[in-house]
C-alpha positions in Angstrom: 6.2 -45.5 -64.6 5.5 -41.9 -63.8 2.2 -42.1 -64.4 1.4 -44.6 -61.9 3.3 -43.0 -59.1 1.8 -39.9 -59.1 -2.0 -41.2 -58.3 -0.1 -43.4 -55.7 1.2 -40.3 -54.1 -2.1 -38.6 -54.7 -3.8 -41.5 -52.5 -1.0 -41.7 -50.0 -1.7 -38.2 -49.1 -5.5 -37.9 -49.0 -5.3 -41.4 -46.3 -3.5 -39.8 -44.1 -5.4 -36.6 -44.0 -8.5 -38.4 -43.5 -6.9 -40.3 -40.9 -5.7 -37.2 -38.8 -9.5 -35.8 -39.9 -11.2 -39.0 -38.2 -8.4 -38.8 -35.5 -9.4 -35.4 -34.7 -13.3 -35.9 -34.3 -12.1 -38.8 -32.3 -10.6 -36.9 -29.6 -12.8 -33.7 -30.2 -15.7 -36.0 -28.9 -14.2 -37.9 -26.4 -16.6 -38.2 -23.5 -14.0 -36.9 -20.6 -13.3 -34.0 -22.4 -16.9 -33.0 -23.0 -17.4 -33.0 -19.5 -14.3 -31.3 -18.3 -15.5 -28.5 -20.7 -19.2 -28.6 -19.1 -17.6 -28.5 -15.0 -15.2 -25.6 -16.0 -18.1 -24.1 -17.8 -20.7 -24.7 -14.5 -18.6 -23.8 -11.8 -19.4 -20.1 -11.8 -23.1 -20.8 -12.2 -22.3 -23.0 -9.1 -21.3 -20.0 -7.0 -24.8 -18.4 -5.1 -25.2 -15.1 -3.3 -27.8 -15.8 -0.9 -29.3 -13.1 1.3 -29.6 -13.4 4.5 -31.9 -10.5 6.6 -28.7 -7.9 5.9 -26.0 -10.6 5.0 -25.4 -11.3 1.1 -23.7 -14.6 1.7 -21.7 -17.1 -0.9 -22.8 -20.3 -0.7 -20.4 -23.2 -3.3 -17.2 -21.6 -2.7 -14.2 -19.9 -0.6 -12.5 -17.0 -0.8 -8.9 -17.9 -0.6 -5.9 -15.6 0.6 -2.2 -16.5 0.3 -0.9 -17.1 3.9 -0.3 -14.3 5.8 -1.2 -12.2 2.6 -3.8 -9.6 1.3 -3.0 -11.4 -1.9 -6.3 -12.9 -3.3 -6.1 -16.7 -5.0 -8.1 -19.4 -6.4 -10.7 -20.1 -8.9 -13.4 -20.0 -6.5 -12.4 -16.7 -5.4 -12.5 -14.7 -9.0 -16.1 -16.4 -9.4 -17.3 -15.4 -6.0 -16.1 -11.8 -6.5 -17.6 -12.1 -10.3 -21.3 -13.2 -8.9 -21.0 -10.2 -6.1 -19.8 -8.0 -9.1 -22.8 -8.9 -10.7 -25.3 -8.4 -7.8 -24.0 -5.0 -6.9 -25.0 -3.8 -11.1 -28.1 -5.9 -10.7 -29.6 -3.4 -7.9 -28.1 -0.3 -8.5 -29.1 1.8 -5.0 -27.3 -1.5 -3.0 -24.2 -0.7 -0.9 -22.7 -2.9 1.2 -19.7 -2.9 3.8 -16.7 -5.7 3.5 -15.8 -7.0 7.0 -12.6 -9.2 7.1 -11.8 -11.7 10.1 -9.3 -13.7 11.5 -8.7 -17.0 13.4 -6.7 -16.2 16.7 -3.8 -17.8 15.5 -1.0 -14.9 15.8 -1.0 -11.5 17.9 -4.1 -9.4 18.0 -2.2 -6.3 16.2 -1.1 -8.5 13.1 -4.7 -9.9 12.9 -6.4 -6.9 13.1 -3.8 -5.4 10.5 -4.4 -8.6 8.2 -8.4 -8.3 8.3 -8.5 -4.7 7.3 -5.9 -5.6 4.0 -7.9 -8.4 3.2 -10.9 -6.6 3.3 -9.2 -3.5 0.9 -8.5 -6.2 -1.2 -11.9 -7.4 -1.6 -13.1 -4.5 -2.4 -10.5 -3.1 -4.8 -11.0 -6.7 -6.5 -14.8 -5.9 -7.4 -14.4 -1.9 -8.1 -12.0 -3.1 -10.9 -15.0 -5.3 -11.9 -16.6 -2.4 -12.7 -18.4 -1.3 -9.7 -17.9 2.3 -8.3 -15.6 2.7 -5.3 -18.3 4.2 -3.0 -20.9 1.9 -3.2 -18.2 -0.4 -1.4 -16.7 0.2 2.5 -14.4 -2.4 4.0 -13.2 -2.8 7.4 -11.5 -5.3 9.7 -12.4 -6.9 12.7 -9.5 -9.1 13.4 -10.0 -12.1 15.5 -12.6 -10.0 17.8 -15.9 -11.6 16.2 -15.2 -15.8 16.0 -18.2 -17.6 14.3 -17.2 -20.2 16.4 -15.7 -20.0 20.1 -12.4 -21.4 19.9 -11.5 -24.2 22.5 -8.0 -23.4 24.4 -6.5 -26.4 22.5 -6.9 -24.8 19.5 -6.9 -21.0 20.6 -3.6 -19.5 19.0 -1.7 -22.7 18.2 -0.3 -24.0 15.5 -0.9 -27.2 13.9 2.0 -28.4 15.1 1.3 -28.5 18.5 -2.4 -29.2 18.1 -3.4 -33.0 19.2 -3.8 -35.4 16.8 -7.0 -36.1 17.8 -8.0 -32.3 17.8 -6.4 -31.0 14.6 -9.8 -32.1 12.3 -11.9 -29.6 14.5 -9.3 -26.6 15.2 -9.1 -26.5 11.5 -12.6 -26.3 10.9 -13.1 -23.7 13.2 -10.0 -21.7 12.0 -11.8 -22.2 8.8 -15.4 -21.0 9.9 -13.4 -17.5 11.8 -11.4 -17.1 9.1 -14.1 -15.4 6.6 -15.2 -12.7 4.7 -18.8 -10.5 5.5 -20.8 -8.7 3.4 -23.6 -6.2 5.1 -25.8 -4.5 3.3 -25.6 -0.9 4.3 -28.0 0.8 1.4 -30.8 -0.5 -0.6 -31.7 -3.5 1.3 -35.8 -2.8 0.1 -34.7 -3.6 -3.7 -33.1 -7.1 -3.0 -35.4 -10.3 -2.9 -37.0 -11.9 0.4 -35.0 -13.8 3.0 -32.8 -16.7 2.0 -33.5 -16.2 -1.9 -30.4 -16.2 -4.3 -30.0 -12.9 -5.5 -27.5 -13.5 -8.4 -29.2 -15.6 -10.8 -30.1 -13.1 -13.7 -28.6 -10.7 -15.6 -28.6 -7.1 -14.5 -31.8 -5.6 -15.6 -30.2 -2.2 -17.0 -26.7 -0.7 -18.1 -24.3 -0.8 -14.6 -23.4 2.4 -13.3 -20.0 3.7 -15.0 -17.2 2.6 -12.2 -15.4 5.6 -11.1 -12.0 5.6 -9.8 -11.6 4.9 -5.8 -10.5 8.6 -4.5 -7.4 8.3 -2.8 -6.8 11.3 -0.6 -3.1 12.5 0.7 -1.9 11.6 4.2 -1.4 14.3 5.8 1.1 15.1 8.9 2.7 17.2 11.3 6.6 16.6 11.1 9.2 17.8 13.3 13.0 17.2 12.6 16.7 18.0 14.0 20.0 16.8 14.1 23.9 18.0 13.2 25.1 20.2 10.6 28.3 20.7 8.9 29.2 23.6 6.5 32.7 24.2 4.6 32.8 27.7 4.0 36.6 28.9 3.9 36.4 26.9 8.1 34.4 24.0 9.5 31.6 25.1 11.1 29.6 23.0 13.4 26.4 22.8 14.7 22.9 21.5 14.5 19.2 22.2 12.8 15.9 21.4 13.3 12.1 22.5 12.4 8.6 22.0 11.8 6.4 21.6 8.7 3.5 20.1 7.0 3.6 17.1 5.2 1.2 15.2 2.6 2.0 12.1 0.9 0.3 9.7 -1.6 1.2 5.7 -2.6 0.7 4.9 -5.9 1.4 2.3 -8.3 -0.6 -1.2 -9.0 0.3 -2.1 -5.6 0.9 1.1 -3.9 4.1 0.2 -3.4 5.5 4.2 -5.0 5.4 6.6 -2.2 5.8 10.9 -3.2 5.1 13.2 -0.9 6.6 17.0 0.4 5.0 20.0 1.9 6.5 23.6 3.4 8.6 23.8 6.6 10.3 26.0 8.6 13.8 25.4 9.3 16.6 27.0 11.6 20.5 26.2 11.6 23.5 27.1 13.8 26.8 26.3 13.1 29.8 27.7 14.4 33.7 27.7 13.7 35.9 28.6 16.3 40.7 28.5 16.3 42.0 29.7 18.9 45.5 31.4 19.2 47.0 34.4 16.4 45.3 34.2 13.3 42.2 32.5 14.9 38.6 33.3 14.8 35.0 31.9 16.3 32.0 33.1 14.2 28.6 31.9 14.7 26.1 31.5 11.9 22.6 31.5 12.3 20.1 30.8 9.7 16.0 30.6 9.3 13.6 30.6 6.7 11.1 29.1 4.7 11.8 25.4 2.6 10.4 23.2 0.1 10.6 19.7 0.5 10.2 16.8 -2.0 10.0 13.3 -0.9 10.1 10.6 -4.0 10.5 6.6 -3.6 9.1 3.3 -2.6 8.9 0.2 -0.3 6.4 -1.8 1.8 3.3 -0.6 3.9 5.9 -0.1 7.0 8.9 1.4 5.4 10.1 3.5 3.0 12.9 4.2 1.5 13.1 8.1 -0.1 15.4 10.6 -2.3 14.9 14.4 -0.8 15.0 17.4 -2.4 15.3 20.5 -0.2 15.5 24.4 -1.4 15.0 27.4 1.4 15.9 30.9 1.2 16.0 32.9 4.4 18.1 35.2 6.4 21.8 34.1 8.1 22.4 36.3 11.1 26.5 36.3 11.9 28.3 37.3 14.5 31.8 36.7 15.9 35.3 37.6 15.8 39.3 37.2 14.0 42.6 37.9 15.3 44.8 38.7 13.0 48.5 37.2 12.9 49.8 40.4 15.4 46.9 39.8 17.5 44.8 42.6 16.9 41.2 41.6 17.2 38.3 42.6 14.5 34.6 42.2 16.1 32.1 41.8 13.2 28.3 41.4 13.6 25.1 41.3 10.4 22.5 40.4 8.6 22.7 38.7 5.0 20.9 36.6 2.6 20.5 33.2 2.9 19.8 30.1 0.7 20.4 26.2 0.6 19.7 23.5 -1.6 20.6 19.6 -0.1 19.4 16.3 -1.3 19.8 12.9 0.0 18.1 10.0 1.5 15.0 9.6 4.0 13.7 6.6 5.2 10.1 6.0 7.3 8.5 4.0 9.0 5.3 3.6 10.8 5.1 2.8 14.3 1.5 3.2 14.5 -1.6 5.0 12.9 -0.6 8.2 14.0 3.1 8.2 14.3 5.8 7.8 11.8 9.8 7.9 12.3 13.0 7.8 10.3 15.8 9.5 9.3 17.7 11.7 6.2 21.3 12.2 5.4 21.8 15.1 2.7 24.1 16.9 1.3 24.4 20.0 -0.7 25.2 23.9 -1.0 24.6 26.9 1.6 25.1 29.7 0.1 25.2 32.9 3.0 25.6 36.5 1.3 28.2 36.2 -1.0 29.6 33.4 -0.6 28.7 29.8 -1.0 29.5 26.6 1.0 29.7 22.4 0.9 27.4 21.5 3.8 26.3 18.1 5.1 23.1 17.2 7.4 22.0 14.2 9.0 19.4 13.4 11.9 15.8 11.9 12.6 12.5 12.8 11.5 8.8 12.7 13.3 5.6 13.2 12.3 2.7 13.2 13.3 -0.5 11.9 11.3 -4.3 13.1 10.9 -6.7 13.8 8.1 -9.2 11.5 6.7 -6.8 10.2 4.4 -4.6 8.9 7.2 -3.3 5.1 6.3 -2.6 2.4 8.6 0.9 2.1 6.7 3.4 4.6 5.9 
């Protein structure tokens, strides 16, 4: 009885495996499938760049945003970027300038903000596709140059309160003014005659070695002032301010890290004054050189920052105490000074050239011998210039 079952078993086994063999040819060949795996494999190849006297434009394709975004999306997008990728290490003395634009739809500020990220983006998109940072300029042009003149009824509207019978053509046009450019700004000679796709081989020799995209510090003027307290045996009370210089960098993926810090000059007054026997006013008076550090994150407006502050300088002190029998002891000199207070900073941009915010800080003030709690808070300024100045913080 053995005997027989095993070959049974033996054929059992081997039908079913050549079942799931046939059934997996089967579906291997199925027709659909085939030609899903041709389209996905086609749809780069459908993607053209297309010159255009000193345009290089895409033809097959869009280059898709998320809404109200920098953020880059779609399909058609990575192949778009892939085929300009491609031209840019097929002619190696081209350069060309991104231009981003807007629809009118929102204020001018926000659209002209918007074009410029989207264009960064663009750009940072094909440098990581191996194509060096300074072949590569982008800029933005907002809503200032439509490719089609929008009609008042569909001129900074929404869809909702577009006509019906209008909403088909406002969204073509917000389509057409809502675009990317590419201008060629070098090496125009080496790229084909008018209207020929200029994409459609592979690069004729080893791309240039991409080289990181220099970031340079931001660089600013910044003034700041506000109350101080000091613990030192009595409250004193009083106030600080000062100037210094100040470069910061983002970094991260997303340039969302912020660290910055500079030297500054920085005077403080505080005074504590009792009246009555056994009373006293003295006035302290410090200045001298500090270090700051600034070290945090947040968005391209604001930031939110720990501070690090150490000075040395000199504390000037004059004043007077009355003893318990009321005899009075005048004292007046010059001593050694030095701080050290950390805390919180947060800034924001208002504009290219003008930051604001504020710090709260706490630490030590030490003023010849002896040493003291002290507590500052107020608001900071600056001022912005260099060539690394950014639109954001």
């Amino acid at each position: 009885m053995r005997s027989h079952v095993r070959p049974l078993v033996v054929l059992a086994i081997a039908g079913v495996a050549g079942c799931s063999a046939r059934a997996s040819i089967n579906v291997s060949a199925s027709p659909a499938d085939v030609e899903a795996r041709t389209a996905i494999q086609t749809r780069a190849s459908a993607v053209k760049i297309v010159r255009r006297g000193d345009k290089l434009d895409y033809e097959n394709g869009e280059i898709e945003f998320e809404t109200n975004s920098a953020a880059l999306v779609g399909k058609d997008t990575d192949d778009i970027l892939d085929r300009y990728a491609d031209v840019l290490k097929q002619y190696p003395a081209l350069k060309i300038r991104i231009d981003g634009h807007t629809d009118s739809r929102g204020s001018t500020k926000s659209n002209q903000e918007l074009s410029e990220k989207r264009a960064q983006s663009i750009k940072s998109a094909i440098v990581r596709r191996g194509v060096a940072g300074d072949r590569l300029e982008a800029r933005g042009y907002g809503e200032s140059q439509p490719e089609r003149v929008e009609p008042s009824y569909c001129r900074n509207r929404s869809e909702e309160t577009v006509a019906d019978a209008k909403l088909a053509e406002c969204k073509e046009i917000w389509t057409a003014n809502r675009r990317a450019g590419f201008i060629v700004t070098e090496g125009a000679d080496s790229l084909p005659a008018e209207g020929a796709a200029v994409a459609d081989r592979t690069p004729a020799e080893p791309a240039p070695k991409a080289s990181p995209e220099k970031r340079r510090p931001d660089w600013a003027l910044r003034l700041f002032g506000g109350y101080s307290m000091l613990y030192r045996g009595f409250d004193y009370h009083g106030g600080h301010f000062g100037v210094g210089v100040h470069a910061s960098q983002r970094f991260g993926a997303r340039g969302r890290g912020y660290i910055g810090g500079g030297p500054r000059l920085h005077y403080r007054s505080v005074r504590a004054h009792e009246g009555g026997l056994g009373g006293h006013d003295i006035g302290i008076h410090m200045l001298g050189p500090e270090g700051d550090l600034l070290v945090g994150g947040g968005s391209d407006r604001v930031v939110g920052l720990f501070s690090l502050r150490l000075g040395l300088g000199a504390a000037f002190t004059r004043g007077q105490a009355i003893d318990d029998l009321g005899a009075t002891t005048h004292f007046r000199g010059t001593v050694l000074a030095g701080w050290l207070l950390g805390g919180v900073t947060v800034l924001g941009k208002l504009n290219e050239r003008w930051s604001l915010g504020g710090h709260a800080e706490a630490g030590m003030i030490g003023v010849g011998g002896g040493l003291g709690f002290a507590t500052e808070i107020g608001l900071n300024a600056a001022w912005h210039f260099g060539r690394g100045r950014r639109k954001g913080i």
